[in-house]
C-alpha positions in Angstrom: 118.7 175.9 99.3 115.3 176.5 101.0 114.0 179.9 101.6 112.7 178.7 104.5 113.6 176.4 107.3 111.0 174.7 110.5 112.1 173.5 113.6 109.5 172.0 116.0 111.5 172.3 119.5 108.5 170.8 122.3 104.8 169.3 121.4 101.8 169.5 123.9 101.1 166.2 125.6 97.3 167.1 125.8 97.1 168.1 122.4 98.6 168.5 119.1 100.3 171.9 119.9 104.0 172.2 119.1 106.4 174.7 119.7 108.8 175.9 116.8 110.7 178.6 114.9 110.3 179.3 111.3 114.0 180.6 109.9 114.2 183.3 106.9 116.7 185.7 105.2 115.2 188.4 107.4 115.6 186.5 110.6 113.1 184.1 112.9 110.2 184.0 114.4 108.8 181.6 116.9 105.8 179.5 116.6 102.8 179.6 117.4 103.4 183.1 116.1 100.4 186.3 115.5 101.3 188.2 113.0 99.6 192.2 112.7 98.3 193.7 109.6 100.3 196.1 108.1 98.1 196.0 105.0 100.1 198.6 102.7 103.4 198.6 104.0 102.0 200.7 107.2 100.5 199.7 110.3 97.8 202.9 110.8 99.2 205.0 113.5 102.6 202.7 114.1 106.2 202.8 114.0 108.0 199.8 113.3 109.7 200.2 116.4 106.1 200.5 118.4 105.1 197.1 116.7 108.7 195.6 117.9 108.0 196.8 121.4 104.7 194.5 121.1 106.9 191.2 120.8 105.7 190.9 116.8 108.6 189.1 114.9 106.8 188.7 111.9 104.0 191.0 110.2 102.0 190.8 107.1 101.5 192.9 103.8 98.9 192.8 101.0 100.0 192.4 97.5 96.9 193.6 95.9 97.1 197.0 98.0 100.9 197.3 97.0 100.2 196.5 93.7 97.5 199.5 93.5 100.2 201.7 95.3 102.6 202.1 95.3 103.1 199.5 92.6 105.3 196.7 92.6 108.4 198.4 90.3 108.7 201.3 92.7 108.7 198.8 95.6 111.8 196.7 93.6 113.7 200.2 93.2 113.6 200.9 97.0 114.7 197.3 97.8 111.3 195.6 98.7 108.9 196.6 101.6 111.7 195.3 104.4 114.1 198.7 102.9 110.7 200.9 102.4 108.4 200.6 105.7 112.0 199.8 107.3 111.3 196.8 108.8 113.6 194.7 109.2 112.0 191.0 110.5 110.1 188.5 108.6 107.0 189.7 106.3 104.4 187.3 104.9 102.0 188.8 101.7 98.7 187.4 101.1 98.6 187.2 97.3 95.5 189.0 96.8 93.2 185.8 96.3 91.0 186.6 99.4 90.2 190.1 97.7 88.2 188.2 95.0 85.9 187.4 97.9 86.0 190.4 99.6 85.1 192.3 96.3 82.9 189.8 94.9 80.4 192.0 93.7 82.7 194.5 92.0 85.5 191.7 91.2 85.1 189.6 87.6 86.9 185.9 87.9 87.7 184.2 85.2 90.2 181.6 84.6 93.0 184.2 84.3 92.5 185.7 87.6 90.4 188.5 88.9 89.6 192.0 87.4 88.8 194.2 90.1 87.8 197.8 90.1 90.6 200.0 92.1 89.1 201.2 95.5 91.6 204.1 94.8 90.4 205.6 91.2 87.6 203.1 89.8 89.9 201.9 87.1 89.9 197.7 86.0 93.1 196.2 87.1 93.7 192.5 86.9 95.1 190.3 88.9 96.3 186.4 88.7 98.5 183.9 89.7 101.6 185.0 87.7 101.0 188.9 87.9 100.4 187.9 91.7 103.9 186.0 91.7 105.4 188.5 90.0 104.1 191.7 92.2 105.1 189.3 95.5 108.7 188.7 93.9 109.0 192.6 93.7 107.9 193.1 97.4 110.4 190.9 98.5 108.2 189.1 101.4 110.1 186.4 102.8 106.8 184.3 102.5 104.5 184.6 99.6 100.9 183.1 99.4 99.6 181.6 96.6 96.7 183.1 94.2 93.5 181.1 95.4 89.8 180.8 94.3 88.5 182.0 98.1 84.3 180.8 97.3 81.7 181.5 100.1 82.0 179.3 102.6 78.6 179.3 103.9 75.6 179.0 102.1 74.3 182.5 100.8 70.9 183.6 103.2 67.4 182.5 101.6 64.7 185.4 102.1 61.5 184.0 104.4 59.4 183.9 101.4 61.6 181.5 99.1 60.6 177.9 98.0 62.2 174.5 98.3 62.8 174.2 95.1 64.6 177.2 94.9 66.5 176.7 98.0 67.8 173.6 96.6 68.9 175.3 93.4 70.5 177.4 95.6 72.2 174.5 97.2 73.5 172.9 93.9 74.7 175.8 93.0 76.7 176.6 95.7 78.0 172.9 95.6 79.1 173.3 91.8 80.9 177.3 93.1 82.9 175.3 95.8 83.8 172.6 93.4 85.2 175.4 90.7 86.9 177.1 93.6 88.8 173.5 94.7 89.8 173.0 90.6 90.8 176.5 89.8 92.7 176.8 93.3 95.0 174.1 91.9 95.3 175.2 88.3 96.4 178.5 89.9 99.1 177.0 92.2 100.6 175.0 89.4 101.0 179.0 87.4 102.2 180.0 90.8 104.9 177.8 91.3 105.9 177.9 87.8 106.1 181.8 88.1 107.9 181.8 91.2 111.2 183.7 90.1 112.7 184.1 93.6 112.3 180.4 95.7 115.5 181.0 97.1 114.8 183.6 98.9 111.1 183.7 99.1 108.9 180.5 100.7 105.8 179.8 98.9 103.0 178.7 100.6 100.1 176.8 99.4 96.2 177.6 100.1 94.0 174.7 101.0 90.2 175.6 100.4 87.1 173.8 100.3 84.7 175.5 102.7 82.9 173.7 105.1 82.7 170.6 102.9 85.6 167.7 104.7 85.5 165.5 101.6 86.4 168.7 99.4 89.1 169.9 102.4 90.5 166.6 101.8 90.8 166.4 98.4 92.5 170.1 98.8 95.1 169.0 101.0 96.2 166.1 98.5 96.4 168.8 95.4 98.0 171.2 96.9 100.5 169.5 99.0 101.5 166.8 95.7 103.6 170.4 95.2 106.8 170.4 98.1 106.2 173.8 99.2 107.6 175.0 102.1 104.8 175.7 104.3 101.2 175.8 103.8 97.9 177.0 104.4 94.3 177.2 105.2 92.0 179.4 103.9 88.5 180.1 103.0 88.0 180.3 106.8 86.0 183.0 109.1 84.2 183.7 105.7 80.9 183.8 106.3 80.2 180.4 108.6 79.8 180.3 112.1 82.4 179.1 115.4 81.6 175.4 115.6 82.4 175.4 111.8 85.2 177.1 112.1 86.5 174.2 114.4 85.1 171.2 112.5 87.1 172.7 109.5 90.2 173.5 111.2 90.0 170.2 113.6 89.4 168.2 110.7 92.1 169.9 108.3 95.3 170.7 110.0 96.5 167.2 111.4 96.0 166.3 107.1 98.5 169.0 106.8 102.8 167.7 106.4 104.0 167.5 109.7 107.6 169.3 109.0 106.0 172.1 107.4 104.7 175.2 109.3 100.5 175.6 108.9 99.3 178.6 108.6 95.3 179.5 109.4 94.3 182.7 107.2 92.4 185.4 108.9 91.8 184.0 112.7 91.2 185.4 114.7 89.4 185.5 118.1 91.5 184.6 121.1 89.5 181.4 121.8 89.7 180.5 117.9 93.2 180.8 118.0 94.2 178.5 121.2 91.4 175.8 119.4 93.7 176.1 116.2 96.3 175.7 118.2 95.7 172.7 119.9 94.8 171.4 116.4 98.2 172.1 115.5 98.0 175.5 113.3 101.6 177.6 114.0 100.7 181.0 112.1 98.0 183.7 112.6 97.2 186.6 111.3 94.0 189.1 111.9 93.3 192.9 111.9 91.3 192.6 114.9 94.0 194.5 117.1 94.2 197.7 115.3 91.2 197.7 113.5 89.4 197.5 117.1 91.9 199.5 118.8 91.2 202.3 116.0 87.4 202.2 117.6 88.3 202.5 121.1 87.5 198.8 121.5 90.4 197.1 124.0 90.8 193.6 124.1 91.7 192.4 128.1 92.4 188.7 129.5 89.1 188.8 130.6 87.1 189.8 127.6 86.9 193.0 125.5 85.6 196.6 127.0 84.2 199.8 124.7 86.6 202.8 125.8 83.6 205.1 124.2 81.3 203.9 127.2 80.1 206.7 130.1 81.0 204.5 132.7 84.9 204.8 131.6 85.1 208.8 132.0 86.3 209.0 135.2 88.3 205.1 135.5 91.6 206.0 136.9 92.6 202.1 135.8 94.9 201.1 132.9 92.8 199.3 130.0 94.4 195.9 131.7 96.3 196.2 135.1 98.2 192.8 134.0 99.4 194.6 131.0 103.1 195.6 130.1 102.7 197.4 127.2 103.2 201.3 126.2 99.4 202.3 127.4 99.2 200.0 130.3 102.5 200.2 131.8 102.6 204.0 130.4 99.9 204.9 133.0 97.5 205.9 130.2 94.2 205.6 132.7 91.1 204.6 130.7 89.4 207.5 131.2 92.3 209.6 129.3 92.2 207.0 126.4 88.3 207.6 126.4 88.8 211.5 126.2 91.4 210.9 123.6 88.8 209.6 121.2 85.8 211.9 122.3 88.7 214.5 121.3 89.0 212.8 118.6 93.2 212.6 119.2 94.9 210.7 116.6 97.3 209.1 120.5 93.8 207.4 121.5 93.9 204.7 118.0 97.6 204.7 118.7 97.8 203.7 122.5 94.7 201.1 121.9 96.2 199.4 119.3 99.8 198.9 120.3 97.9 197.5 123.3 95.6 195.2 121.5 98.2 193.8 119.5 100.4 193.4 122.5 97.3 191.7 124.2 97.4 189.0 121.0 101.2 188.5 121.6 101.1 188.2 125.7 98.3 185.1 124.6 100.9 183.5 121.6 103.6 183.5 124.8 101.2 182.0 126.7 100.2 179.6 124.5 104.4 178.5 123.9 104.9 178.4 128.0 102.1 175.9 127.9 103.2 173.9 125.3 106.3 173.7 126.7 105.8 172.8 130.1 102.6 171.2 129.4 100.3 173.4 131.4 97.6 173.5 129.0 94.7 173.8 131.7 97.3 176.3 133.4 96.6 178.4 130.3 92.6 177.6 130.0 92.5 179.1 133.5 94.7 182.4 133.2 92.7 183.5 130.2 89.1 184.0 130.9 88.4 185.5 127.4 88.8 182.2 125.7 85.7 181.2 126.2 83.9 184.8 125.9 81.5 185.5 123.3 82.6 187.8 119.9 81.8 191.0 121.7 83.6 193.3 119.6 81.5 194.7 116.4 83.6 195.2 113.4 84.1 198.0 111.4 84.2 198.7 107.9 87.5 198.8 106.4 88.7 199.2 103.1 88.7 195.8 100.8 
């Protein structure tokens, strides 16, 4: 009996959109679907009925954060993350594979996994694809992520005084990384599905890597899906290349992806990255855009982002987006009393921003299904001006 079951209820005519709902022990969620960051079993400054009132169905922990605290035994004793954070929906866990990126110059990989030095105390923990399995079977997640080898996507910057020859060292040696990262990726997912003690209950997904190489995102998508999981993935994107790769990866990459499975795109994104993956057919998204920005008085609106912080907002008697129905918005929080709430430094002001950012993300994902389904896909072009703004928002620092 799967752990996990896909329906695909309308496709776009214009494009390869489709509509669906993803089915597991902890209920459903429809597709395309964003799903918030609630990295260590918290969403910073949220209840989990504040995220409900956003319209999230589904939300996403980090295994490597649980397994630094509070450790995945103490999670199995209280019953998971669902019984300790009480949330009650879906949860997806990243298997803390992307961390080896993230911490790459800190992190030791080997063929075992990772050794990383804890962010929390300095001390060497390890981490691989069956002490990954094992921490995500103890957090109960209704859908676990494989361990992956996440390499560099884009090629690492040359300094102005550097020679050809080196350069192309350079080059052959990021070639030969990306190559290791494809062969160890599927080593791993063979441990991971052998390790797997809970597929009745728990959906594994595969990662498909490969960086910005197609012939190497090819070959990805044949190793990992020879294994019948029940949804997978694409990773080792927004990593360090630009937007136009970002497309010609995802473009290229999700129609190679099983038709009845869900497809999940890791870490994306933008508004206008998401409706392109999207159209490419990607259902899942995940990104801590919404709070992390929302913690730094940045608001995302239809019509592009705005910098609460700024002057000209001190005496703006607006909401942060008149069109908006969430808690801030439809609250009557003005903009200028969410920009004194962070000058007074006020722990509401990261609150109020956030549960409207993420709202923002989830008014776009209904969007996004009302167009599929009544194929009005110019309809949504047109109502959402931000899709073709800029990345305006800088981002912050934030722990690995």
């Amino acid at each position: 009996m799967s752990a996990l079951r896909f329906q695909i209820l309308a496709r776009s005519a214009s494009n390869r959109a489709r509509l669906g709902r993803v089915t597991t022990p902890h209920g459903s969620f429809d597709t395309p679907a964003f799903m918030p960051v609630a990295t260590a079993a918290a969403m910073k400054g949220l209840s989990p009925a504040q995220i409900r009132g956003t319209g999230s169905q589904i939300i996403l922990n980090n295994a490597y954060h649980l397994f630094l605290r509070p450790g995945g035994d103490r999670l199995e004793r209280f019953g998971g993350t669902h019984r300790f954070m009480r949330w009650d929906g879906p949860i997806l866990t990243d298997s803390g594979g992307y961390q080896a990126y993230s911490m790459s110059d800190t992190a030791v990989l080997g063929e075992d996994g990772v050794t990383f030095r804890s962010f929390i105390d300095g001390s060497k923990v390890h981490l691989g694809p069956d002490s990954s399995m094992r921490v995500q079977n103890q957090i109960g997640a209704d859908i676990i992520m494989a361990f992956d080898d996440c390499a560099p996507a884009a090629l690492p910057e040359e300094g102005a005084d550097e020679r050809r020859l080196a350069r192309t060292r350079r080059i052959e040696d990021h070639a030969r990384r990306l190559e290791e990262a494809h062969e160890r990726t599927l080593r791993w997912l063979d441990r991971c599905v052998r390790a797997h003690a809970r597929p009745q209950d728990q959906a594994l997904f595969g990662i498909v890597q490969g960086a910005t190489d197609l012939d190497l995102r090819r070959r990805s998508v044949e190793g990992v899906c020879s294994h019948d999981l029940p949804g997978f993935a694409i990773g080792g994107v927004a990593v360090g290349e630009g937007t136009d790769a970002i497309r010609k990866v995802v473009e290229f990459t999700a129609p190679l992806l099983p038709e009845a499975k869900p497809r999940y795109l890791m870490g994306v994104g933008y508004e206008r990255d998401i409706v392109m993956a999207v159209a490419a057919g990607v259902d899942m998204f995940d990104c801590v855009l919404p709070t992390r920005n929302g913690r730094n008085a940045n608001a995302f609106t239809r019509n592009g982002s705005i910098r609460l912080r700024n002057a000209r907002f001190a005496d703006d008697h607006a909401p942060i987006d008149p069109s908006c129905d969430c808690e801030a918005c439809a609250g009557g929080f003005s903009r200028a009393y969410l920009r004194h709430l962070f000058t007074a430094e006020e722990m509401l002001g990261p609150t109020l921003v956030s549960v409207h950012n993420i709202r923002h993300f989830q008014r776009l994902m209904m969007d996004i299904q009302t167009a599929i389904r009544e194929d009005a896909w110019s309809w949504l072009l047109g109502s959402w001006p931000c899709i073709g703004a800029g990345r305006e928002q800088p981002e912050t620092d934030e722990q690995p």
